[in-house]
SESELO-35407 format. One line per field, with one value per atom (N, C-alpha, C, O): z, x, y; atom name; residue number from 1. Coordinates in pm, whole numbers. Atoms other than C-alpha are relative to their C-alpha. Layout:
residues N
up = Z:...
east = X:...
north = Y:...
loza = CA:...
miba = NUM:...
end
This chain:
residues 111
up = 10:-5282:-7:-80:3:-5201:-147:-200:153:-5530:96:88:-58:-5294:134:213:-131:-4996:81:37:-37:-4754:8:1:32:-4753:-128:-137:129:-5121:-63:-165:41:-5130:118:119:-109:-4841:-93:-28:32:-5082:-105:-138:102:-5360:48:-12:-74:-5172:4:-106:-57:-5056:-134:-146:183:-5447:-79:-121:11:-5527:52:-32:-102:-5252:-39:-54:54:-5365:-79:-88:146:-5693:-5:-104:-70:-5557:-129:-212:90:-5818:157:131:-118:-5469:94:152:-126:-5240:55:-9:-25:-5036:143:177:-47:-4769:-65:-8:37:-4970:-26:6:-7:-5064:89:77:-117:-4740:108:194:-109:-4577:-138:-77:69:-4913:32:8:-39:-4790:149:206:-191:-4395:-4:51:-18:-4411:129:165:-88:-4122:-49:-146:54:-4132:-15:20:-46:-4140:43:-20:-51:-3922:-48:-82:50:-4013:49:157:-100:-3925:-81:-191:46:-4004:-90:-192:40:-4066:-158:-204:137:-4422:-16:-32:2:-4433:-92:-163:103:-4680:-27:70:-2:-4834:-100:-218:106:-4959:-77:-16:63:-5210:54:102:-25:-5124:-135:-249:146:-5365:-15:74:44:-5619:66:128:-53:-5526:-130:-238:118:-5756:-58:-168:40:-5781:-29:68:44:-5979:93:163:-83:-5818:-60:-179:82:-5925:-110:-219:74:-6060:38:152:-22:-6103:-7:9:-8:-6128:-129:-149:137:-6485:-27:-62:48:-6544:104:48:-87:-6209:-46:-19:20:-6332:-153:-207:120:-6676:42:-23:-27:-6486:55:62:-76:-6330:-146:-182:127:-6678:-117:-206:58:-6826:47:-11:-26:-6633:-17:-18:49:-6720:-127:-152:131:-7032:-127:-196:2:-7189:-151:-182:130:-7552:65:45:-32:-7388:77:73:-117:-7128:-177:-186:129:-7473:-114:-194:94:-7677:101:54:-106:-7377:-33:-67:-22:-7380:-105:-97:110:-7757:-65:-154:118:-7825:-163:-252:162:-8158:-27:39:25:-8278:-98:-209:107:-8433:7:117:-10:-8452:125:124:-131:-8066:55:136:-74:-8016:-87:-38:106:-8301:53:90:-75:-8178:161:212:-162:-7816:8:110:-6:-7920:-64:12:53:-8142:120:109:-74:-7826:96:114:-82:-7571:-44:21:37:-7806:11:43:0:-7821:109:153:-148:-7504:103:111:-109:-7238:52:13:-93:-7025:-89:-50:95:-7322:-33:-45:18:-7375:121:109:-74:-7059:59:142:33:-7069:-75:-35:87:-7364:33:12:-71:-7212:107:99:-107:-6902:-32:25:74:-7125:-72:-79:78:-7311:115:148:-152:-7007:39:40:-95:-6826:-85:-14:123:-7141:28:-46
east = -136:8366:-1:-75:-1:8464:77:183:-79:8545:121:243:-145:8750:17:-78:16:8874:33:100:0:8832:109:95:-97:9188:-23:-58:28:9146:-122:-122:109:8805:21:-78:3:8886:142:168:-137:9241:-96:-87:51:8995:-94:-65:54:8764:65:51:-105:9038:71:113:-54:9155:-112:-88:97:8827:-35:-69:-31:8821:37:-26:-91:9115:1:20:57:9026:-110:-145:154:8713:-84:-110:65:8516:-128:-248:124:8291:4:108:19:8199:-78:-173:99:7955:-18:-132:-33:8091:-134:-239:77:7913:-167:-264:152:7618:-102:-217:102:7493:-49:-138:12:7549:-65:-90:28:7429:-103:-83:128:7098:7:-75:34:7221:87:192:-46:7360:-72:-176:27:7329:-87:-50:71:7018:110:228:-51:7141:-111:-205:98:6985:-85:-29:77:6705:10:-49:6:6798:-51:-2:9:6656:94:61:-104:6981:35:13:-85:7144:147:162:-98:7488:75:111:-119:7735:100:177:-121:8018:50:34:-105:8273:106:193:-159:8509:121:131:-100:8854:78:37:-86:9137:16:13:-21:9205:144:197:-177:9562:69:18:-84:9834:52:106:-120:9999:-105:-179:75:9783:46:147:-15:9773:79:50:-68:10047:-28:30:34:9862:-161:-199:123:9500:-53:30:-2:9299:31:110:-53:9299:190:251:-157:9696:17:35:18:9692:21:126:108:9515:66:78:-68:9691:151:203:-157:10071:-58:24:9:9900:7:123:48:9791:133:158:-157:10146:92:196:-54:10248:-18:72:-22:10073:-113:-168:25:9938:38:-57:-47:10131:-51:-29:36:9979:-153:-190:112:9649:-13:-115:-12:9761:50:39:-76:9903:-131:-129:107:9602:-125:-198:135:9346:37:-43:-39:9590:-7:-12:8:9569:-180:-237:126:9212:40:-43:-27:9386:77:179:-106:9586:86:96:-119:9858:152:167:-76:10189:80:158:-35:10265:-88:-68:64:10035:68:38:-17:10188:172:223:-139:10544:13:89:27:10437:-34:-11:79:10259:144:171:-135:10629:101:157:-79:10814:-40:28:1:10608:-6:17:-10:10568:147:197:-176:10946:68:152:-72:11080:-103:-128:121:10825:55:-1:-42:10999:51:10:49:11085:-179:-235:172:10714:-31:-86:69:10647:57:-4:-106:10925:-91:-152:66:10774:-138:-160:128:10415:8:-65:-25:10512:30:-29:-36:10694:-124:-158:174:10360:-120:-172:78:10144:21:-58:-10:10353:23:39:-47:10425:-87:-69
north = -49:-12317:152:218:-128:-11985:70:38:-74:-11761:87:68:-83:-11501:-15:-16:1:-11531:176:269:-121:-11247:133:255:-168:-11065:40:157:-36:-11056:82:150:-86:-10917:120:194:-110:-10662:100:201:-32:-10542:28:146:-81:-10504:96:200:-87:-10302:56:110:-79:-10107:86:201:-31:-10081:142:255:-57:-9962:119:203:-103:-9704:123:228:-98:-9525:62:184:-99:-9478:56:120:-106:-9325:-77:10:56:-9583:-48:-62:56:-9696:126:156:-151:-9371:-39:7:-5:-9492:106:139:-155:-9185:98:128:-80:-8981:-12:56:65:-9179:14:56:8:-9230:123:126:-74:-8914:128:232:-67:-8703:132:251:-54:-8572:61:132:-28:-8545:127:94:-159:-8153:34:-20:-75:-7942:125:189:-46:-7728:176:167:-94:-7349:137:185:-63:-7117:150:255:-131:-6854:106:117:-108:-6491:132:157:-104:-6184:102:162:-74:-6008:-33:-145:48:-6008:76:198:30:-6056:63:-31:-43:-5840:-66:-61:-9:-5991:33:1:-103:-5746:-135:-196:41:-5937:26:139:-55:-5947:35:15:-23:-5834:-118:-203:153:-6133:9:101:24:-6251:9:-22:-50:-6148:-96:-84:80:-6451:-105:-119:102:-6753:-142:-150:141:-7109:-60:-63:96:-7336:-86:-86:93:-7611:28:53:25:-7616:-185:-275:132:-7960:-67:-160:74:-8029:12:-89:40:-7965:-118:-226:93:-8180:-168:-226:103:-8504:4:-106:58:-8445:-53:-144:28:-8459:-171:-263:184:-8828:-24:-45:79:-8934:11:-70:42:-8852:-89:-120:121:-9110:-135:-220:75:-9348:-59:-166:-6:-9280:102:139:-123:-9018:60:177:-46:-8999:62:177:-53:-8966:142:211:-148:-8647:87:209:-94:-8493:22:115:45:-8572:98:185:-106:-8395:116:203:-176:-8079:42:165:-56:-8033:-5:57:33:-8197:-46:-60:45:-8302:-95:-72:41:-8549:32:-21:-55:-8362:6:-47:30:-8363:-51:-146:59:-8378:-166:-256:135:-8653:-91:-200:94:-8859:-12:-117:24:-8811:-66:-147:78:-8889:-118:-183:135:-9197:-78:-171:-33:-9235:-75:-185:26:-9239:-119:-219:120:-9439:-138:-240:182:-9740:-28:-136:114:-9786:56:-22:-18:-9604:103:224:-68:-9530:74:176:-126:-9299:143:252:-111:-9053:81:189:-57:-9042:78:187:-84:-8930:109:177:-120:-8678:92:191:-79:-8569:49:168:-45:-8546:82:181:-76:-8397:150:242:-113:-8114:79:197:-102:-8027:27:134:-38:-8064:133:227:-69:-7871:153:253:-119:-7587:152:248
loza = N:CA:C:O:N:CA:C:O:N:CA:C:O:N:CA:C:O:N:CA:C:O:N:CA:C:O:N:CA:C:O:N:CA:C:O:N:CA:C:O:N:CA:C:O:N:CA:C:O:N:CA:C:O:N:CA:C:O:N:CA:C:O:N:CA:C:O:N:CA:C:O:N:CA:C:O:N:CA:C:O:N:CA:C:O:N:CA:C:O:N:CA:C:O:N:CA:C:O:N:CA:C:O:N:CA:C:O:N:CA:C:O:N:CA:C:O:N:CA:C:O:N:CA:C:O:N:CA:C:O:N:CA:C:O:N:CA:C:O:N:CA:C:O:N:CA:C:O:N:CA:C:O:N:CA:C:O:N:CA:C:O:N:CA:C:O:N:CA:C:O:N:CA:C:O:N:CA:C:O:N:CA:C:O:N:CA:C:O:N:CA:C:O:N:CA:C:O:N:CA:C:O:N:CA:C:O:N:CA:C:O:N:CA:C:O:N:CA:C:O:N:CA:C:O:N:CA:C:O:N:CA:C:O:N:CA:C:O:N:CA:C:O:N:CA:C:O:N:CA:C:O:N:CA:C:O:N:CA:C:O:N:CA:C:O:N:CA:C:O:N:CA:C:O:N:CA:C:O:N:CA:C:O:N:CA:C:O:N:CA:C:O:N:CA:C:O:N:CA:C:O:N:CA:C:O:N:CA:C:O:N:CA:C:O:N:CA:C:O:N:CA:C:O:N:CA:C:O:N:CA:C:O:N:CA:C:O:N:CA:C:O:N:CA:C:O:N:CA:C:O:N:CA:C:O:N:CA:C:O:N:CA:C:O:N:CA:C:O:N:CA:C:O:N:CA:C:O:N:CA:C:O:N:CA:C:O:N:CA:C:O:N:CA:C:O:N:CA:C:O:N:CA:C:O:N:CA:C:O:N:CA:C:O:N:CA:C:O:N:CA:C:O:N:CA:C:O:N:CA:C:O:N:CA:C:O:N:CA:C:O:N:CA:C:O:N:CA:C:O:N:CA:C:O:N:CA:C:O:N:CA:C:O:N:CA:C:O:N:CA:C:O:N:CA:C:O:N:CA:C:O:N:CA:C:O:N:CA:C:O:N:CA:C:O:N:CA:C:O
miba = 1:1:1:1:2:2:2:2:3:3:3:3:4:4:4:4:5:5:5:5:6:6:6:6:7:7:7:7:8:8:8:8:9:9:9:9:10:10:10:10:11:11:11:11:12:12:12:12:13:13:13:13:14:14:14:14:15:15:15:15:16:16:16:16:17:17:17:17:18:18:18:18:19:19:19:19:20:20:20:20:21:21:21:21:22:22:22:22:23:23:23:23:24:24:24:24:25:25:25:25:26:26:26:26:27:27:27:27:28:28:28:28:29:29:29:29:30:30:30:30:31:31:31:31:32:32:32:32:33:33:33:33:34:34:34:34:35:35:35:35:36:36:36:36:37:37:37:37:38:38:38:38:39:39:39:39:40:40:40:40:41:41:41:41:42:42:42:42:43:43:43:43:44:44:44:44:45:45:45:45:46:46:46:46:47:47:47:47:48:48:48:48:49:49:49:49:50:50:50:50:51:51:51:51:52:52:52:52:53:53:53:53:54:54:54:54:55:55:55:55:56:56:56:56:57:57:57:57:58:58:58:58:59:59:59:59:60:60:60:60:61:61:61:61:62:62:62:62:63:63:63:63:64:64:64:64:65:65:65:65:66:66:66:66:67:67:67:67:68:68:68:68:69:69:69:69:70:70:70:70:71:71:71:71:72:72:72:72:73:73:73:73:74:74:74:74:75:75:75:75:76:76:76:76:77:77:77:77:78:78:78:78:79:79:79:79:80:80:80:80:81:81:81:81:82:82:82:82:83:83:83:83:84:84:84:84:85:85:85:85:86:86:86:86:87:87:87:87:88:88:88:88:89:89:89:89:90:90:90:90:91:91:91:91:92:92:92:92:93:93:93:93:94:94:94:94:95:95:95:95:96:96:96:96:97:97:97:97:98:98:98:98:99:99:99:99:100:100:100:100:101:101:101:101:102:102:102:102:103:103:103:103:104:104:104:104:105:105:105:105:106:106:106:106:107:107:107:107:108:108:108:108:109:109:109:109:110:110:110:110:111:111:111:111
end
């Protein structure tokens, strides 16, 4: 007897995938880089000016705005490292009205 049948194991695959928990992309091709060629010459590079204007979002605020969605004590709890009063009110809100919580997380995240 089959345990899964194939759409079902091809949808978890696919599950798996996404959440980048299976890479085998990377796996297999890890070691196969393009050589780069040997030249006598050596190459200068001048810095440019930094840019004046900072990046919107970097990765960590990023990856905390996912995790206020759907964990919002935990995105509040990363950005302080503490559990202190914001994490205790956040945890407060999502047990009895989830979408406040992640109001409220989103607001400190994004602070």
């Amino acid at each position: 007897m089959k345990l899964f049948t194939s759409k079902l194991t091809a949808a978890v695959l696919l599950f798996f995938f996404m959440l980048g928990i299976v890479n085998v992309a990377d796996a297999a091709f890890a070691g196969k880089k393009a050589p780069v060629p040997a030249t006598t010459e050596t190459t200068v590079m001048v810095p440019e000016a930094a840019p004046s204007v900072a990046p919107a979002a970097d990765t960590d605020t990023l990856l905390l705005v996912i995790l206020s969605f759907i964990l919002p004590p935990l995105a509040v709890y990363l950005k302080y490292d503490d559990a202190g009063t914001p994490f205790i009110v956040n945890l407060l809100l999502t047990i009895f009205f989830w979408i406040p919580g992640v109001i409220h997380a989103l607001y400190h995240v994004l602070k």
